[in-house]
C-alpha positions as CSV (number, residue, x, y, z in Angstrom):
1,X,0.0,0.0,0.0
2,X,1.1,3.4,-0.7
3,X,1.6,6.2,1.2
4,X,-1.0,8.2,0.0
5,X,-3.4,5.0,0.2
6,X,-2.1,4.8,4.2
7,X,-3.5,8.2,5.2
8,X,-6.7,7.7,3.3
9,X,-7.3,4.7,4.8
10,X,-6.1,5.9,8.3
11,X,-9.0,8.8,7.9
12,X,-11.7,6.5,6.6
13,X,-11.3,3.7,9.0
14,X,-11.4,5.3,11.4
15,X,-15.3,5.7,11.3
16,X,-15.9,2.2,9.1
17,X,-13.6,0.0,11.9
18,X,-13.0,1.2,15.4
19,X,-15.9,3.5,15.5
20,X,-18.6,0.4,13.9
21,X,-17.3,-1.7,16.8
22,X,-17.9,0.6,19.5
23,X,-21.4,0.7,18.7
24,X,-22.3,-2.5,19.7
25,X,-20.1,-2.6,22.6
26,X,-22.5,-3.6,25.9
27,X,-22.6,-1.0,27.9
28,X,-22.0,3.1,28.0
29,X,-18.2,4.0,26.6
30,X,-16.3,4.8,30.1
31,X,-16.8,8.8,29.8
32,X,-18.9,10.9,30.9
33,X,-18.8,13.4,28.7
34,X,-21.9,13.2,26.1
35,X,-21.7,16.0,23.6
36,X,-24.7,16.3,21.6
37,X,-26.8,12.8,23.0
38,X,-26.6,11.6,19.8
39,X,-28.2,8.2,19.5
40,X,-26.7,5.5,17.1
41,X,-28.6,4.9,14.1
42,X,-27.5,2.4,11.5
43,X,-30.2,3.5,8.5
44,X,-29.2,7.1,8.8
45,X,-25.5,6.3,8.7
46,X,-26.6,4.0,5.7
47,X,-28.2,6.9,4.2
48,X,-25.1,9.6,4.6
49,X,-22.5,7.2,3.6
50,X,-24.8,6.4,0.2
51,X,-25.6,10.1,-0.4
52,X,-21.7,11.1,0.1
53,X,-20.4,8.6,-2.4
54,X,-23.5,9.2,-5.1
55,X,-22.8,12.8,-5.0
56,X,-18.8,11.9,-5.4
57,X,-19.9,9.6,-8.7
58,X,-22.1,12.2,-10.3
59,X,-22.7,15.7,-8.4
60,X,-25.3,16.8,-11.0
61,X,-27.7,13.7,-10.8
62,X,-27.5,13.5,-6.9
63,X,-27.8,17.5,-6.4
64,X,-30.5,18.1,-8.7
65,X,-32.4,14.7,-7.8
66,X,-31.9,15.1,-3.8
67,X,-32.8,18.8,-3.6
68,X,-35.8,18.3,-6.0
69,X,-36.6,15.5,-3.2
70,X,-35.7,17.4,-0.4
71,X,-37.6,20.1,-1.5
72,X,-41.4,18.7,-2.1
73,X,-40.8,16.4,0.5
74,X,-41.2,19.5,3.1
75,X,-44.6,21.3,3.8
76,X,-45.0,24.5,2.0
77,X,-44.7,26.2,5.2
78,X,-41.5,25.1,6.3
79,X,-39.7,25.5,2.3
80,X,-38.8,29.0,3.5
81,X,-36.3,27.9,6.2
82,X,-34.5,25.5,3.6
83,X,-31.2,25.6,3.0
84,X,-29.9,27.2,-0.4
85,X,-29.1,23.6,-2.0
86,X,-32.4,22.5,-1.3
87,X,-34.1,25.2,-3.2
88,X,-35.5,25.3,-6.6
89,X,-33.1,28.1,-8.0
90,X,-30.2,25.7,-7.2
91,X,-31.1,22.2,-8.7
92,X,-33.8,23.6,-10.7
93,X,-31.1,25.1,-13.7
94,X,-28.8,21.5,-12.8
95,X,-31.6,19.5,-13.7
96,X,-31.7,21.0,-17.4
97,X,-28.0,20.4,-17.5
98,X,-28.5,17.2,-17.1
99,X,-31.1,16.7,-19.3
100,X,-28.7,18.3,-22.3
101,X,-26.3,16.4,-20.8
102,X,-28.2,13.0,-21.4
103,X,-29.4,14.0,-25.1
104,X,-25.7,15.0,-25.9
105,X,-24.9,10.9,-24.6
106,X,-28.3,10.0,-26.1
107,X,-28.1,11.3,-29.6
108,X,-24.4,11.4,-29.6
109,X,-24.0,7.7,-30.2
110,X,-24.8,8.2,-34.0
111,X,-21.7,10.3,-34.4
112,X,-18.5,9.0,-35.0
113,X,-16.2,9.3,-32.4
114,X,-14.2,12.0,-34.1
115,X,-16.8,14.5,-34.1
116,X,-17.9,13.7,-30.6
117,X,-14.7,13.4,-28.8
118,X,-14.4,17.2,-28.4
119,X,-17.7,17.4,-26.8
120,X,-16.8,14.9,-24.1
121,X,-13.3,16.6,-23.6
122,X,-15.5,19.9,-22.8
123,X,-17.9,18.3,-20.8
124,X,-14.8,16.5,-18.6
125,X,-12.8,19.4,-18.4
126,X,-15.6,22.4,-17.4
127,X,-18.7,20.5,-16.2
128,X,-17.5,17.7,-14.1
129,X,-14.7,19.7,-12.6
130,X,-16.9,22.8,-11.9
131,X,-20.0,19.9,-10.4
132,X,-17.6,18.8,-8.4
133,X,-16.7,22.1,-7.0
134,X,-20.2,22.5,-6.0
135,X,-21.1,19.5,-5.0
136,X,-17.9,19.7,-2.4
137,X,-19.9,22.9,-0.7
138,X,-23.1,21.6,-0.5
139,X,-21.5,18.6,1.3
140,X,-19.3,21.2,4.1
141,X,-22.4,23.1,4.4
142,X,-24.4,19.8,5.3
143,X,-22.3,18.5,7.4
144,X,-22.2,22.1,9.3
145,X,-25.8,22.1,9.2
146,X,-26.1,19.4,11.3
147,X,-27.1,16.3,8.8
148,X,-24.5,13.9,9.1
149,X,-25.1,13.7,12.2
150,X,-24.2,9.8,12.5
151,X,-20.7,10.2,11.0
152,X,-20.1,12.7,13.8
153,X,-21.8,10.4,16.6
154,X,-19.1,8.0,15.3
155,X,-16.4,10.5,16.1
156,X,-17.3,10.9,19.5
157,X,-17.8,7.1,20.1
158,X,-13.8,6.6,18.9
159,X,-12.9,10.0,20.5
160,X,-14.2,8.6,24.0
161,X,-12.6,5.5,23.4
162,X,-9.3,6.0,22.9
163,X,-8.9,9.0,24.9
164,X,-11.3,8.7,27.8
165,X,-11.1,11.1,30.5
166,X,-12.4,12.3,33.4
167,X,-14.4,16.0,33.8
168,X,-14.4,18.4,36.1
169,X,-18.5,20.1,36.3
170,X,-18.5,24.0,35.7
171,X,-17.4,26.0,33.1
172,X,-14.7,24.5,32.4
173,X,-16.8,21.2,31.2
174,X,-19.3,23.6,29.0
175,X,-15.4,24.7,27.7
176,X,-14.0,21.5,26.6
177,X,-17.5,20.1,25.4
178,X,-17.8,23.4,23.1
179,X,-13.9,22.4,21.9
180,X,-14.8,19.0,21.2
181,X,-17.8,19.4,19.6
182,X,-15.8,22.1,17.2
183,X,-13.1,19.3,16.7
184,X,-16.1,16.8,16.1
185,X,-16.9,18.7,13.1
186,X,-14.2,19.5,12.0
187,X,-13.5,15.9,11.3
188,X,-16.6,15.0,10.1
189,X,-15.7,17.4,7.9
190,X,-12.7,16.5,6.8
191,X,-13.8,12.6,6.3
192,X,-16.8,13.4,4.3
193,X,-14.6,15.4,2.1
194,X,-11.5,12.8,1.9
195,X,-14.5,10.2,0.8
196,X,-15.9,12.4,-1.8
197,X,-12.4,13.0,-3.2
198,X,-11.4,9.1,-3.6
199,X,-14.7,8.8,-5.3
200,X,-15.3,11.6,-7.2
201,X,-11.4,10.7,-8.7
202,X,-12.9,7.4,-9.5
203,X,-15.8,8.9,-11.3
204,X,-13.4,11.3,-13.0
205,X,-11.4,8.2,-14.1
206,X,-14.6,6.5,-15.3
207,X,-15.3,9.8,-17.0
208,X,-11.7,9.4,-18.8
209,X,-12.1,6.2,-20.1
210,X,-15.6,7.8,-21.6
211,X,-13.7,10.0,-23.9
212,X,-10.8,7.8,-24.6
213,X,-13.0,4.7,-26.0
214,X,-13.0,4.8,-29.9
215,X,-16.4,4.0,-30.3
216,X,-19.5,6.5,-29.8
217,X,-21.8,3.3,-28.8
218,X,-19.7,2.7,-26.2
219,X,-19.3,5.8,-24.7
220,X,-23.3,5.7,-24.4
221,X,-23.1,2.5,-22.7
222,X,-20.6,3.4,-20.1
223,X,-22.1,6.3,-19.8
224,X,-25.5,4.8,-18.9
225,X,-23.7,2.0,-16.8
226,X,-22.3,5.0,-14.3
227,X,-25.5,6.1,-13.8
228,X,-27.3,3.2,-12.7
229,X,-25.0,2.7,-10.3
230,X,-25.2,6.1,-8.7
231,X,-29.4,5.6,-9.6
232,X,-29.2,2.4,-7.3
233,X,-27.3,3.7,-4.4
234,X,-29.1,6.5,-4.2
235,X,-32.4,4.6,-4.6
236,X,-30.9,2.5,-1.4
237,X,-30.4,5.4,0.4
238,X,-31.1,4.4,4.3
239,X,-31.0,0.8,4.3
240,X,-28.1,-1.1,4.8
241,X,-27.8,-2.6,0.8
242,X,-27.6,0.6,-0.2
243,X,-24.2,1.2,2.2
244,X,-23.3,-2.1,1.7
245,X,-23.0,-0.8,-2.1
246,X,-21.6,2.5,-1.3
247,X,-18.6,1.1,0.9
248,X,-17.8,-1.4,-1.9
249,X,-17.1,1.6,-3.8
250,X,-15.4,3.6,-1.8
251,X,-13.1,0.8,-0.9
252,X,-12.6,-0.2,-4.5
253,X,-12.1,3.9,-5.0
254,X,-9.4,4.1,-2.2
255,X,-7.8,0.8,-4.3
256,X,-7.2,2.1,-7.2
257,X,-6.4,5.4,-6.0
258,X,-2.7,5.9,-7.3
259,X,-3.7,4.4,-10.5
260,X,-7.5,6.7,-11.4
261,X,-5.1,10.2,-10.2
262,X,-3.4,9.6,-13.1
263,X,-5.6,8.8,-15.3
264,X,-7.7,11.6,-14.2
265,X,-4.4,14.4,-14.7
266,X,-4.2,12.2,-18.1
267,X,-7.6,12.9,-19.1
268,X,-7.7,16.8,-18.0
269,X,-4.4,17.5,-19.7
270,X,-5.8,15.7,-22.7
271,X,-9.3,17.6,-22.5
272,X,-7.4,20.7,-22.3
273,X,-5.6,20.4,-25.4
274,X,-8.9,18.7,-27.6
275,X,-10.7,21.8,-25.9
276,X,-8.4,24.4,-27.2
277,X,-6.1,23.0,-29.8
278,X,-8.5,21.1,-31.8
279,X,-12.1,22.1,-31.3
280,X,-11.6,26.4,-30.8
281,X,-8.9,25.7,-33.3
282,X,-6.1,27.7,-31.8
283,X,-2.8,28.0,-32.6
284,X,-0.2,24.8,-32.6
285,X,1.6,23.9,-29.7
286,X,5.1,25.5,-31.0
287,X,7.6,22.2,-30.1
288,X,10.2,23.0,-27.5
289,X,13.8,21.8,-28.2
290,X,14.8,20.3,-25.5
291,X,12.2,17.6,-25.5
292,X,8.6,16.7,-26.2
293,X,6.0,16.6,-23.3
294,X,3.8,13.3,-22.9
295,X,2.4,10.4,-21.0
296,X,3.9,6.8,-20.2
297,X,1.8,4.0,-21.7
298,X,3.9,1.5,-20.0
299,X,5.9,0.6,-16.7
300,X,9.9,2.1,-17.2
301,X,11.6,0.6,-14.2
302,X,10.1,2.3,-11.2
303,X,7.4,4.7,-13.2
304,X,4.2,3.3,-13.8
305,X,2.1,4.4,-16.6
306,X,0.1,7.6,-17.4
307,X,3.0,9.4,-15.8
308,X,3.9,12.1,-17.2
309,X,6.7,13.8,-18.2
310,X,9.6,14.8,-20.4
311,X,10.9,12.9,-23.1
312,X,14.3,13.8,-25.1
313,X,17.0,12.3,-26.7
314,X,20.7,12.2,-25.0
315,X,23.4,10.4,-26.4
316,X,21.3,8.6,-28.9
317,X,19.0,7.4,-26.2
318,X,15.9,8.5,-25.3
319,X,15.3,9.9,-21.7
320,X,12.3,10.6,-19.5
321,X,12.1,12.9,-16.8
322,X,9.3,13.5,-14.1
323,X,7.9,14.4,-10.8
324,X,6.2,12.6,-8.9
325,X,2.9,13.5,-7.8
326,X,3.4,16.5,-10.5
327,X,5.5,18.3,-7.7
328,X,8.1,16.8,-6.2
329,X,12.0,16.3,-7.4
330,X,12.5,15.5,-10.7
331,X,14.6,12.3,-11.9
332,X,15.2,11.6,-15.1
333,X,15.2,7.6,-16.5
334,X,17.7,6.2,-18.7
335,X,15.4,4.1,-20.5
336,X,18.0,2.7,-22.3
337,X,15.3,2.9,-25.8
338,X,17.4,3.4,-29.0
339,X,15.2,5.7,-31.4
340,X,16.3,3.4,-34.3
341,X,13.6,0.4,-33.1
342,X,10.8,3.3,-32.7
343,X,8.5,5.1,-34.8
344,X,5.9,7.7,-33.8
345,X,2.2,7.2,-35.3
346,X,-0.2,9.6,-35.8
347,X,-3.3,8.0,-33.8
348,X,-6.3,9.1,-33.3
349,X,-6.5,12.0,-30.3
350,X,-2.6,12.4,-30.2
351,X,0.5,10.9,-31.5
352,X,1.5,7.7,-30.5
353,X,5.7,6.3,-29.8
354,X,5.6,2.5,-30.8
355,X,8.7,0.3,-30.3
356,X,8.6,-3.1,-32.6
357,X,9.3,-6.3,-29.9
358,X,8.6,-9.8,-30.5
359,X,6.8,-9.4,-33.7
360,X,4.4,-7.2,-31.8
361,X,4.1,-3.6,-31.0
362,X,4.6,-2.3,-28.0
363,X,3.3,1.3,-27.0
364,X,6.0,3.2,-25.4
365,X,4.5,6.9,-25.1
366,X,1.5,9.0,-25.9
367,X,2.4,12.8,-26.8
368,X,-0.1,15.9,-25.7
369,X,-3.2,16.4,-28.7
370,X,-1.4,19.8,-28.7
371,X,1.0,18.4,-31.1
372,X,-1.2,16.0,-33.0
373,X,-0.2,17.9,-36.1
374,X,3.8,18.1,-35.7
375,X,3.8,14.6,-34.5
376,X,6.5,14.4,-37.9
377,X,8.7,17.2,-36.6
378,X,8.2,15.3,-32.8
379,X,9.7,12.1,-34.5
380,X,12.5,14.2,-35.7
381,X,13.3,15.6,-32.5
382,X,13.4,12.2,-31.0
383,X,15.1,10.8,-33.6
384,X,12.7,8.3,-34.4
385,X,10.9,7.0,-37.5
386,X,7.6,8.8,-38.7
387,X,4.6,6.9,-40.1
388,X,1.4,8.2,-40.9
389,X,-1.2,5.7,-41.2
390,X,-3.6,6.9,-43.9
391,X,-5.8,4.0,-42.9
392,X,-8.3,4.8,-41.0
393,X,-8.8,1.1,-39.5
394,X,-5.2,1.3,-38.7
395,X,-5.7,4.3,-36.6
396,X,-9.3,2.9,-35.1
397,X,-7.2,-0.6,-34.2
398,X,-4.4,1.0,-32.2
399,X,-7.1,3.1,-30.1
400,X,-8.5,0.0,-29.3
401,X,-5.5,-1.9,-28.2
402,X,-4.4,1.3,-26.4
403,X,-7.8,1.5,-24.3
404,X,-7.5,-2.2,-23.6
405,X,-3.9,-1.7,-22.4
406,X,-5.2,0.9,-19.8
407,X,-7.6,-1.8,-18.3
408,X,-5.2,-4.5,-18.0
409,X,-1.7,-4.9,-16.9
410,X,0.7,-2.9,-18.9
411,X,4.1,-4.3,-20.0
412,X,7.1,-3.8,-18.3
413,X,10.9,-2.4,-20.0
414,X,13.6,-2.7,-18.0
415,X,15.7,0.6,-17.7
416,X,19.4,1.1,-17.3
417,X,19.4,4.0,-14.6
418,X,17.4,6.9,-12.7
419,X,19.0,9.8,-11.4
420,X,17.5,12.7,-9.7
């Protein structure tokens, strides 16, 4: 497990383990401190833990869906006193978004994939990032509001358990339970939001793969797939199938979370350049010299793939240089690749660096869109062979094998060296 999986996990389990346990433990917890008498409640936890994950997989279905039920489910009287998510100027314009948004996937299946590929690299880099933007509020400004109350219950079960103490009455009991409570919240808080995030990157990764399949058909059927999902754990909301459901995903979520962060900086970076290179038809990338900016599409060494990087030629062998997690220091790989056994393809989104192996074809790197139309003057800077493949089924076939290499295990090259 990774260190980034280790403090998720730490966060999460902390209400899905210890805090489960204590619930059914016989007898009061050995404190007497009791900060809001909070009684346990399994199908309300069921219900928050199913309505934090379905808004993580799609924001604008569960907003506009749970405030339109939130809404009419409340006496005229008392709609006044609502909170601003709840009320029909907030999910009332998200529920036409969604409905374009399901005639675009709807009708968008009789387009080729070339046509529609820019819509769904708009879509994925301004409505599912901005959604999920808003969809993060509306969940601190629940939880502040008082309706997750179980997830906080859960926090003060573990918080008496592992640090139980003994209060003095007064003032300076009203002081600490006023502190804890403010702590309590604060990490309800913070492990609704760390839950959202691991999904919502999940969703985003699903979201990815939406854009990157070659085929308009499927795209509708993934498409539709996703949304049953977050249709039937939503639909289970407050009974215990429903969290049964929802902690499957977040666990699976919190699995693959090294693995969807890069495919979700893959598919924004990729987004980016469709949006603005090839659909508003701005300017060309202009190449740099010292190396050509793209993605991993297998494991060099150490570096798995999707990372991405630098890649340049040094000494008549190609080198890739990164950061990991984007930030940190960057090492550059030897990988020991002599441009002589490579070629760069056109493909279909972005130019593609193949190395022949075995009588097979191994994908090595996938350059930025922005350069789709230099990818000759990117094999010359890399030294490499330039094909063009003026067959279309050609171009369709190595899309294909490329989306089935994200789903499966990816090969692996030996490499000489890294330095940093």
């Amino acid at each position: 497990m990774t260190p980034t999986q280790k403090i998720l996990f730490f966060f999460i389990l902390l209400f899905f383990s210890s805090s489960l346990a204590l619930a059914d433990r016989a007898g009061p917890v050995q404190s007497p401190v009791s900060y809001r008498q909070i009684s346990f409640n399994g199908e309300m936890l069921a219900q928050e833990i199913a309505q934090t994950t379905g808004l993580a997989l799609n924001p604008i279905l569960c907003m506009s869906a749970l405030g339109a039920y939130h809404y009419f489910s409340v006496p005229e009287r008392g709609r006044a006193d609502l909170p601003w998510y709840v009320l029909p100027q907030f999910w009332g314009p998200l529920a036409i978004l969604l409905g374009m948004i399901f005639l675009k996937d709807t009708f968008g299946a009789a387009f080729p994939k070339l046509l529609k590929s820019p819509l769904d690299a708009v879509e994925i880099l301004f409505e599912k990032n901005t959604s999920a933007l808003i969809a993060l509020s509306v969940l601190i400004s629940s939880v502040q509001q008082g309706q997750f109350q179980q997830l906080e219950h859960l926090g003060q079960r573990a918080h008496d358990f592992l640090f139980p103490v003994a209060l003095a009455a007064g003032s300076a009991e009203a002081a600490v339970h006023s502190g804890l409570d403010v702590f309590l919240m604060s990490l309800t808080s913070v492990t609704a939001i760390m839950i959202f995030i691991v999904v919502w990157v999940l969703s985003q990764a699903f979201n990815v793969l939406i854009l990157l399949c070659p085929f308009s058909l499927g795209d509708a059927m993934l498409s539709a797939a996703k949304s049953l999902l977050v249709v039937l754990i939503i639909a289970l909301s407050g009974t215990y199938a429903g969290a049964f459901l929802a902690v499957l995903v977040i666990a699976l979520a919190l699995y693959l979370f090294p693995k969807t962060l890069r495919l979700v900086v893959f598919g924004t970076i990729m987004s980016h350049d469709l949006v603005f290179y090839k659909l508003l038809q701005s300017r060309e990338g202009s190449l740099p010299t010292d190396g050509v900016r793209c993605f991993s599409s297998c494991y060099l060494g150490p570096v798995p793939p999707l990372t991405f990087g630098k890649l340049a030629l040094n000494n008549g062998v190609l080198h890739f240089s990164y950061r990991s997690f984007l930030f940190f220091t960057r090492k550059t790989i030897n990988t020991g690749i002599v441009p002589a056994d490579c070629e760069v393809l056109r493909g279909i989104l972005s130019p593609v660096l193949v190395m022949q192996e075995d009588g097979g074809q191994v994908q090595l790197f996938r350059v930025r869109p922005k350069f789709y139309r230099e990818s000759q003057q990117v094999a010359e800077l890399l030294g490499v062979k330039w094909t063009d493949e003026a067959v279309i089924v050609k171009r369709l076939s190595g899309a294909v094998q490329w989306c089935l290499g994200v789903l499966r295990k990816a090969p692996r090259l030996d490499v000489p060296s890294v330095s940093v």
